[in-house]
C-alpha positions in Angstrom: 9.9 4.7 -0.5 7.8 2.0 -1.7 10.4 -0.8 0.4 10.3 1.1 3.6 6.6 2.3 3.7 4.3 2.2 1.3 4.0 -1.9 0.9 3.4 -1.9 4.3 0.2 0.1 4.5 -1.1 -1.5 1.5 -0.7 -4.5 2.9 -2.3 -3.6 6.0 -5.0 -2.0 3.8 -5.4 -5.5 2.6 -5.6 -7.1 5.6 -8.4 -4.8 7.6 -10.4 -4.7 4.4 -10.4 -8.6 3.9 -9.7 -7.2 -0.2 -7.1 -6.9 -2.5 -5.0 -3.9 -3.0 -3.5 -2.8 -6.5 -0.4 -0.5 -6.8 1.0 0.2 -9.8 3.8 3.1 -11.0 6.0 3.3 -14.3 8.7 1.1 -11.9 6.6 -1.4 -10.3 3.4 -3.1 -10.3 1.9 -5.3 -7.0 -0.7 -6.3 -5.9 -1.7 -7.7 -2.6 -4.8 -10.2 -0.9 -5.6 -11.1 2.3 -5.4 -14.5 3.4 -7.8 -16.6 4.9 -6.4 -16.4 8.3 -6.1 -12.4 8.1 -2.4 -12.9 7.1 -1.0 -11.3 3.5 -0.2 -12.8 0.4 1.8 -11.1 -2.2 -0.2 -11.9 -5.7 2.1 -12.3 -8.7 1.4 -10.4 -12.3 1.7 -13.1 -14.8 1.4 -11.7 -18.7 -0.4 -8.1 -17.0 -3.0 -10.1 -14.8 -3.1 -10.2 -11.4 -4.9 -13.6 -10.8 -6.8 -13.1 -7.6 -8.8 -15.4 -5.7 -12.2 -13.8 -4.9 -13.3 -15.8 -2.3 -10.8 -13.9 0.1 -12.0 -10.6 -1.0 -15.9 -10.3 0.7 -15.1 -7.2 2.4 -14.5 -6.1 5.9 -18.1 -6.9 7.0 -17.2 -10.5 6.6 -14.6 -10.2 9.6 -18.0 -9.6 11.5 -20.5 -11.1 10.2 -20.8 -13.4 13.3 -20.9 -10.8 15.9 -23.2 -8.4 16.0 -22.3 -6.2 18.5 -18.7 -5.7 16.7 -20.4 -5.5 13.3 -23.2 -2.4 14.7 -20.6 -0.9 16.2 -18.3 -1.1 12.7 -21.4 0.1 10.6 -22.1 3.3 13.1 -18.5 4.3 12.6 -18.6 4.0 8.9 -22.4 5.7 8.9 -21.5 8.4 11.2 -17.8 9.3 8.5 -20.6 9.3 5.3 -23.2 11.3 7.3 -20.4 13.8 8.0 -19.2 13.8 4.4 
C-alpha cells in the first residue's frame, strides 16, 4: 500500500505545500521535501533524524507571493474552508 499509493500523495502533499511531509509506521519511516524547483526529494533518516533543509519549507504562500491575484484568490479558498469549519 505504501509503494503503490500512499508515497505518492505524500509526496504530492509535499510538493503543493512547498513543506516537508513525515510518515512514519512500525515498518517504515520517510520523510519527504520539496525542492526548490517544485520537484521532490526523498530526505534520509540518519541515527532517527530526518535532516531537513528549512529554507524549502516556507509554505504554500511562498508559491505566490509574487502574484497577487493567484495569492487572493488562494487565501479566499482557504478563508472560505475555515469560515465553514
Amino acid at each position: 500500500m505504501y509503494d503503490t499509493v500512499l508515497s505518492d500523495i505524500l509526496k504530492v502533499r509535499a510538493i503543493e505545500n512547498y513543506c516537508a511531509v513525515v510518515y512514519t509506521s512500525p515498518q517504515k519511516s520517510m520523510c519527504f521535501q520539496s525542492g526548490k524547483t517544485k520537484n521532490v526529494q526523498s530526505v534520509a533518516l540518519i541515527e532517527g533524524v530526518f535532516f531537513l533543509d528549512f529554507g524549502r519549507m516556507t509554505g504554500p504562500e511562498t508559491i505566490w507571493r509574487n502574484k497577487e491575484s493567484m495569492k487572493a484568490s488562494w487565501r479566499k479558498g482557504y478563508e472560505t474552508l475555515i469560515n465553514t469549519l
